[in-house]
C-alpha positions in Angstrom: 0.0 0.0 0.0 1.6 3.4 -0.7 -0.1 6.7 0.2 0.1 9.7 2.8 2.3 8.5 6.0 2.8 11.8 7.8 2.2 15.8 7.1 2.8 18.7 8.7 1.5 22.7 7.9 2.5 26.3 9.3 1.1 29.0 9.6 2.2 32.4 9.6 0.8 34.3 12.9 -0.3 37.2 11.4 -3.9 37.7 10.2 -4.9 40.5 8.0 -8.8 41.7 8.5 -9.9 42.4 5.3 -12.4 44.9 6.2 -9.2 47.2 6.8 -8.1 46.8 3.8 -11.2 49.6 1.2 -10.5 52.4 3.8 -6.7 52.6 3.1 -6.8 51.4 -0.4 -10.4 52.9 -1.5 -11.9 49.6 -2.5 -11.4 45.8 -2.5 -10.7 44.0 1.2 -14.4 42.1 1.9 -15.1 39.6 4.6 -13.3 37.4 6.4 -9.2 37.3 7.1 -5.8 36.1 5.4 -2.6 34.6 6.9 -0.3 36.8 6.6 4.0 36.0 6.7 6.1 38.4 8.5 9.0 40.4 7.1 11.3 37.7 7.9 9.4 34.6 6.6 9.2 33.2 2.6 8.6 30.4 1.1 11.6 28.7 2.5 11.0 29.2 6.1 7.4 28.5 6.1 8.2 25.1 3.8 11.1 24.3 7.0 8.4 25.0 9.2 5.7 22.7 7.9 8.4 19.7 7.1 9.5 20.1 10.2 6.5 19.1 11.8 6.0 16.2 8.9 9.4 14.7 10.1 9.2 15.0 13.9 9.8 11.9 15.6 13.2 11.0 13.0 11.4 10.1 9.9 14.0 10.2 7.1 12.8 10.7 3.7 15.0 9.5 0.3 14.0 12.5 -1.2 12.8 16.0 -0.6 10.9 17.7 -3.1 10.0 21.7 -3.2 7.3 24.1 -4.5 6.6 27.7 -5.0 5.7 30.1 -7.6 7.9 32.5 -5.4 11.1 31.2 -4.6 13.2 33.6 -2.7 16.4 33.3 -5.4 16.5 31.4 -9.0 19.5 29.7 -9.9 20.3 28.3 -6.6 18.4 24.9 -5.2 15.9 26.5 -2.4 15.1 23.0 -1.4 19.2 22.8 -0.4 18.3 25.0 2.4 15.2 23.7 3.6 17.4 20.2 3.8 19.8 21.8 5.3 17.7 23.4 7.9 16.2 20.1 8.9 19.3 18.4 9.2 18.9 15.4 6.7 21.9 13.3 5.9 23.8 14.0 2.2 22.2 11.4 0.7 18.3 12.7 0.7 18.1 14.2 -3.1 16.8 17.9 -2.6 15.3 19.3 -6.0 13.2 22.1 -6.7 9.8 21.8 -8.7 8.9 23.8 -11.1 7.9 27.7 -10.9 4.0 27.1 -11.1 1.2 25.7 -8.8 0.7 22.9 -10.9 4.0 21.8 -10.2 3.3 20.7 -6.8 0.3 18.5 -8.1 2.9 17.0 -10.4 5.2 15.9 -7.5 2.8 14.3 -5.3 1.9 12.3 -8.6 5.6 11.6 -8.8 5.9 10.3 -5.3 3.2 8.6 -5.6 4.7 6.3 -8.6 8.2 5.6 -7.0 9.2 3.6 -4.4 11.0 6.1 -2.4 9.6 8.0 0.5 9.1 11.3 -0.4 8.9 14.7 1.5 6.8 17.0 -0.7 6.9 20.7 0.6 5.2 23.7 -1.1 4.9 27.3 0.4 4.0 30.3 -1.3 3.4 34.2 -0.3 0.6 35.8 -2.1 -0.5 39.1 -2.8 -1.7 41.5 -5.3 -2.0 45.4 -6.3 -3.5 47.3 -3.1 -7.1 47.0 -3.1 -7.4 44.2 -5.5 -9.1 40.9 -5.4 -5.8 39.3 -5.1 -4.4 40.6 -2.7 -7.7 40.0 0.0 -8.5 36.5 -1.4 -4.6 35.4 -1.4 -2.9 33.8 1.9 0.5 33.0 2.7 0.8 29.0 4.2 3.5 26.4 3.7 2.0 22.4 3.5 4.4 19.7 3.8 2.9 15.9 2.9 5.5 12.7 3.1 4.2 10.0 0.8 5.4 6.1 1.4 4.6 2.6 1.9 3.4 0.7 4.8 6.4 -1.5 6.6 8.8 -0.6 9.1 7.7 2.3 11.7 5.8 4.0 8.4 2.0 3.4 8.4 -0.3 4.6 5.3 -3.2 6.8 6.9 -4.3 7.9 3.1 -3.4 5.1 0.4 -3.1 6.8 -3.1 -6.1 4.3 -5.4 -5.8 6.4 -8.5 -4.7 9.6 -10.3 -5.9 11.3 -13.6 -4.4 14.4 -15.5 -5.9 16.8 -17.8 -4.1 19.3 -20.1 -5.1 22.2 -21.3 -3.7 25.6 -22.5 -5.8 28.3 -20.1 -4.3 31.3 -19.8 -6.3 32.0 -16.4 -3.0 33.8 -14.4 0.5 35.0 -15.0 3.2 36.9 -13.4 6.1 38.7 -15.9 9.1 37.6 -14.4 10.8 40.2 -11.9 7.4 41.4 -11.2 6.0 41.1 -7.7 2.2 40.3 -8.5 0.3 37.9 -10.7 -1.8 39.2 -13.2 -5.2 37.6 -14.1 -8.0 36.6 -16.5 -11.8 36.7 -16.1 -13.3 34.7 -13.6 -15.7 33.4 -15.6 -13.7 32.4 -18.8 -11.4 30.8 -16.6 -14.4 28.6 -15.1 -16.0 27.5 -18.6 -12.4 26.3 -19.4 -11.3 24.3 -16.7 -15.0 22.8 -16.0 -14.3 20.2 -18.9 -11.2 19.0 -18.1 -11.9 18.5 -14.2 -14.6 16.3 -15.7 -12.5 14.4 -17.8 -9.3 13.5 -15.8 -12.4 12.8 -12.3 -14.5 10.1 -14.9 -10.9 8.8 -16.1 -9.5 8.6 -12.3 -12.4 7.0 -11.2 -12.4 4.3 -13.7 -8.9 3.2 -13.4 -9.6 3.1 -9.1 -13.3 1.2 -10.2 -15.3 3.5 -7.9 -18.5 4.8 -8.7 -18.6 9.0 -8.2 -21.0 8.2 -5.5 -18.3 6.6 -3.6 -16.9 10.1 -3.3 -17.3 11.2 0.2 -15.2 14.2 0.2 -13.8 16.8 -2.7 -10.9 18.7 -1.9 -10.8 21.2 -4.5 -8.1 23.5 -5.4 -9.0 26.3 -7.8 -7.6 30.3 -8.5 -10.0 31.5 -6.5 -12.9 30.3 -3.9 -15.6 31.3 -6.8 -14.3 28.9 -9.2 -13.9 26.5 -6.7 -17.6 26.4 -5.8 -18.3 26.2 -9.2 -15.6 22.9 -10.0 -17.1 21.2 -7.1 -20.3 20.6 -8.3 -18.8 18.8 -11.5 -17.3 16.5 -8.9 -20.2 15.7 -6.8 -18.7 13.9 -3.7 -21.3 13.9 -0.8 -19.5 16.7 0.9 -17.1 19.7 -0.6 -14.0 20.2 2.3 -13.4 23.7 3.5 -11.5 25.7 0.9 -10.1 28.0 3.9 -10.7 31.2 2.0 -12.6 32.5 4.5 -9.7 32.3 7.0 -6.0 31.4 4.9 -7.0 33.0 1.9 -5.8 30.7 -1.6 -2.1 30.0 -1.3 -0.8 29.2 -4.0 1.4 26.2 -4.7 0.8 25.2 -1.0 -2.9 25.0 -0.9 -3.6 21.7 -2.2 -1.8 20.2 0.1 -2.5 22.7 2.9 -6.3 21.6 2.1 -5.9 18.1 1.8 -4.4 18.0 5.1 -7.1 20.4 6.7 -9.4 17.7 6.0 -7.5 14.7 6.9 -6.9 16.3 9.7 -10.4 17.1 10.4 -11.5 13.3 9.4 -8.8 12.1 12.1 -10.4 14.2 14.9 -13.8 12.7 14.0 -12.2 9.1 14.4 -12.6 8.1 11.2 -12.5 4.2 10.9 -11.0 4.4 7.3 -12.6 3.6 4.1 -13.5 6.9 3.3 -12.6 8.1 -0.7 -11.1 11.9 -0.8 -11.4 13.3 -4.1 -7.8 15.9 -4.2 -8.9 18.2 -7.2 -6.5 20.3 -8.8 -7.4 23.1 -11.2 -5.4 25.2 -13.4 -3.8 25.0 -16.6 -5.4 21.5 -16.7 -6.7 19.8 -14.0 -5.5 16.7 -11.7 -7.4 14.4 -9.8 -6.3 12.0 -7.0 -7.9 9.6 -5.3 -7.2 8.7 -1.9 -8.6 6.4 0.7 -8.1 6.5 4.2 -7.5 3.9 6.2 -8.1 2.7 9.8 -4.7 3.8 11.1 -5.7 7.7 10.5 -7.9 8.3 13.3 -4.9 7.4 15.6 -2.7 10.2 13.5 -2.0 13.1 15.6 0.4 16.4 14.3 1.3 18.6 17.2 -0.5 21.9 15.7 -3.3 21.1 13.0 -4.1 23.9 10.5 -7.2 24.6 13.1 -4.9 25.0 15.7 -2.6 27.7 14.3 -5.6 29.4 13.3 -7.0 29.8 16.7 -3.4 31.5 17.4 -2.9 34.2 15.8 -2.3 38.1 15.9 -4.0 40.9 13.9 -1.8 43.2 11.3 -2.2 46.2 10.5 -2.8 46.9 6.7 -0.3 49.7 6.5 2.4 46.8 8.8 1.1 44.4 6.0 2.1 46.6 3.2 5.5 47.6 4.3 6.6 43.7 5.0 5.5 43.4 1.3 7.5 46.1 -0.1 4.8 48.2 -1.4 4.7 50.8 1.4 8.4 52.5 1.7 8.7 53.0 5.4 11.6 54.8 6.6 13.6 51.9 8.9 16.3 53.1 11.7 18.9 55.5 10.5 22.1 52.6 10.7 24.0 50.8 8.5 21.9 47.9 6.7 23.6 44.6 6.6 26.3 42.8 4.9 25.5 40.1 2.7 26.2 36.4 3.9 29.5 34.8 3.2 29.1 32.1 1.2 32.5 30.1 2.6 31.6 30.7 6.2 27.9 29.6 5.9 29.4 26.6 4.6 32.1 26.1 7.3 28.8 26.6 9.9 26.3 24.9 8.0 25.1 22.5 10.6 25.0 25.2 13.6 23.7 28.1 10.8 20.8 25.8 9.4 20.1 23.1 11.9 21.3 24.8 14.9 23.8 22.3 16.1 25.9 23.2 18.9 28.1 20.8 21.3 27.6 19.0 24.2 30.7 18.4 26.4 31.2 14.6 26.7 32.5 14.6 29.5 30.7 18.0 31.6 27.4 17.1 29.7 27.0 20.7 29.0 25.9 22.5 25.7 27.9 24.5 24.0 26.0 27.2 21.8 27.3 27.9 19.3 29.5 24.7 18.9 32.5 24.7 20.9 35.5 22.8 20.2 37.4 23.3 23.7 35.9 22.6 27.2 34.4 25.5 29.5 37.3 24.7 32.0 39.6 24.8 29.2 41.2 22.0 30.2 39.9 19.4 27.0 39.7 19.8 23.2 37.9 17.5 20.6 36.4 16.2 23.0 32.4 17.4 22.1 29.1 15.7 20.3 27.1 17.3 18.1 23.9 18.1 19.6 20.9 19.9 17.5 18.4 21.9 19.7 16.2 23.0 17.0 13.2 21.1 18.5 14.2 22.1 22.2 11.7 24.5 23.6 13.4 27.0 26.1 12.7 29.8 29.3 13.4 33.5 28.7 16.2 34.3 31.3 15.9 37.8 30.5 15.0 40.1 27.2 15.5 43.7 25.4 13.9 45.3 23.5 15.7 47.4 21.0 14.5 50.4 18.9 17.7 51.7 17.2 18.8 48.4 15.8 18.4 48.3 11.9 15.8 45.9 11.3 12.8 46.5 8.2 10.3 45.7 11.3 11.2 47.6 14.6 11.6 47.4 17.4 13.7 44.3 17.9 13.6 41.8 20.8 16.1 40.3 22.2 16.0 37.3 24.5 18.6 35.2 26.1 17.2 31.9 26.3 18.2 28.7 28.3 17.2 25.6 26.5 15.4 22.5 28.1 18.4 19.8 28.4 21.0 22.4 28.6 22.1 25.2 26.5 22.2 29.1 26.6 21.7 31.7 23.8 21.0 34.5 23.0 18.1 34.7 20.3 15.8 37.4 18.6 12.1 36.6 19.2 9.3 37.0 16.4 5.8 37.3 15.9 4.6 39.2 18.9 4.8 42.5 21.0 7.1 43.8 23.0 4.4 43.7 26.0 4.0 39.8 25.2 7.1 38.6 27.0 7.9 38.4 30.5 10.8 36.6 32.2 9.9 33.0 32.1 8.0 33.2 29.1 8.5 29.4 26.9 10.0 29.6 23.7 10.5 27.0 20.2 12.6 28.0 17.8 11.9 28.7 14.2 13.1 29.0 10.8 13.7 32.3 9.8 15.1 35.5 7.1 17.5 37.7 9.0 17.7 39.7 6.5 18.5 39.6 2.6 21.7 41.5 1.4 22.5 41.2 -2.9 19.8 39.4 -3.4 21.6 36.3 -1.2 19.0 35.6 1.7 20.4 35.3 4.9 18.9 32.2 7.3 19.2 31.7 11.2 16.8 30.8 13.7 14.5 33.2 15.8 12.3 32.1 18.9 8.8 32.7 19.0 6.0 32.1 22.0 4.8 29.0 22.9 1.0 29.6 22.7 -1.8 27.4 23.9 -5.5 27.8 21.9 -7.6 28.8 22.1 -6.4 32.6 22.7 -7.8 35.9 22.9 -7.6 38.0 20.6 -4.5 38.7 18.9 -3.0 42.0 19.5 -1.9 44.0 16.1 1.6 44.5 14.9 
């Protein structure tokens, strides 16, 4: 049997009302909210993030597959750093998928046809001219789904039964390349052209499994916008559509069929499903892919430590104007100080494993950790004599904090925390996503993946803190 064995989601903390948006921008905005990244996340971060969560417990996949439509540089692998920043072994391939949301369709339907397991990640940041229909219905999100075979410690909770494509050239979206928005066709043209071909590659898909479309509980529909969707999902009709989260994620790009999938696995697995129920993963644009998946009995026993409901219940409120100046299209003065250097590619290299997967050293004879990675004892009295040790799992206790308001940074202030980590470990460590009146001394901390800055186009990666939160919460307070 080969199928889903594990996934993982995150999501940014940030949530952008879209009521706020008409009386800044003098139209657009509507109902509801949308995720929203913070200046220091992109799709690298939030794919680390949600394939972090897929992985926990020391599942090793042969291969580790990426997706976005914006990847932070071209040229270079992103998937390299989202490897590295997990701390897989050399020998788990790392590739990039192509630059369009199909593209993360594609790869599960790869995965699915090997042998190998496979970690499929996709993240994408969204967004759209001020006031404009992409920019409310868009959402930033990064989905992480690791496709195997039963045996060993890995257990199938969605086996794949069959998969269908359709082709077609619809010219429904498009971004220029260097240009920061997508640009888009009419709704409704874009609806009469895909309808046939979700129609198509569902009867095909549905033959080859030998299912009846009545046998359909659940449709899972990803489309280039919630309106489209509606209308796709009555050419499928399971018994039940799955929540398309545009209400509260907005459509995110190459991450939201897999961040939707999940939603609803996750949902199924909270409702104890016995297994034996056919999900219906519909993909639409430029073409359109169907997969059929059946759950089986070992998914109502499935738990992830923070399902897509969960983050949901935790977030903040951002301000529009905060919203627009983490996306570039506000120019907000920062603090008058030098801006940063841009990373050294040598010494990143030389410090991969403390840079990306924050490894320090633990004394093997002391016991204690060393962060960053030390190569002599504290006593000085010993050298070589260390293990590698990687807290990026560890939660922590703020020992004290600062916060800082001259510091260059494109967000200010900055807070500053020195942290001492659960099995040993001190550091100092910028926290994210909240206020400065959020922490206290004692406040719990988990690390997270995170942008520093970027500096000649070269990104620059370490790892932040953020607050460990328990939902459900009040409501957020804005940034």
């Amino acid at each position: 049997m080969r199928g889903i064995i594990s996934w993982g989601t995150s999501m940014p903390h940030w949530r952008l009302d879209r009521s706020t948006i008409a009386p800044v921008a003098g139209g657009g905005g509507g109902r509801g909210t949308r995720t929203v990244a913070s200046f220091d996340q992109d799709a690298v971060t939030l794919a680390t993030e949600a394939a972090r969560s897929a992985l926990a417990g020391g599942l090793v996949p042969d291969m580790l597959l990426f997706g976005t439509v914006a990847p932070p540089v071209m040229d270079h692998t992103n998937a390299s750093v989202v490897h590295a920043a997990l701390g897989l072994p050399a020998g788990v391939a790392a590739m990039d998928l192509g630059a369009s949301v199909r593209s993360v369709v594609g790869g599960f339907l790869m995965a699915a046809s090997t042998t190998d397991t496979v970690a499929l990640t996709a993240a994408d940041l969204r967004t759209g001219r001020a006031g404009s229909a992409e920019e409310s219905g868009g959402g930033d999100a990064g989905a992480c789904v690791v496709i195997g075979s039963d045996g060993g410690h890995d257990v199938v909770v969605a086996e794949v039964l069959a998969h269908a494509s359709a082709t077609g050239e619809v010219l429904d979206r498009w971004r220029i390349p260097g240009e920061a928005v997508s640009r888009t066709w009419d709704e409704k043209f874009t609806e009469v052209a895909l309808r046939p071909l979700v129609a198509d590659a569902l009867n095909r898909a549905l033959t080859t499994a030998g299912i009846e479309p009545a046998d359909v509980a659940v449709a899972v529909v990803d489309a280039p916008s919630a309106r489209i969707g509606a209308a796709l999902a009555r050419v499928v009709g399971a018994q039940r559509t799955a929540d398309d989260l545009s209400a509260t994620v907005g459509i995110t790009g190459a991450a939201h069929p897999l961040l939707c999938l999940v939603n609803e696995l996750e949902r199924l697995a909270a409702a104890g499903d016995p297994g034996g129920t056919v999900v219906a993963l519909v993909h639409a644009g430029d073409g359109a892919d169907v997969v059929l998946l059946r759950t089986t009995a070992a998914l109502g026993h499935h738990r992830v430590d923070a399902t897509v409901a969960d983050q949901l219940a935790t977030g903040g409120a951002v301000a529009y104007g905060r919203y627009l100046s983490w996306r570039g299209m506000l120019d907000v003065e920062p603090p008058r100080r030098p801006e940063p250097q841009r990373v050294s590619a040598p010494a990143a290299w030389r410090a991969a494993n403390w840079k990306y997967a924050f490894s320090g050293s633990r004394d093997t004879t002391s016991g204690s950790v060393h962060l960053p990675p030390a190569r002599v004892s504290a006593d000085g009295t010993r050298t070589d004599e260390m293990e590698p040790v990687s807290l990026a799992s560890a939660e922590g206790t703020v020992a004290t904090f600062t916060v800082d308001r001259v510091a260059y940074s494109p967000s200010p202030p900055i807070i500053f925390a020195v942290v001492d980590f659960d099995g040993g470990g001190r550091f100092p460590v910028e926290l994210c996503d909240l206020g400065p009146d959020e922490v206290t001394i004692g406040s719990r901390v988990a690390l997270t993946f995170r942008r520093l800055h970027a500096a000649d186009g070269i990104p620059n990666y370490f790892w932040k803190a953020r607050l460990v939160r328990q939902p459900p919460p009040g409501d957020g307070k804005e940034a």
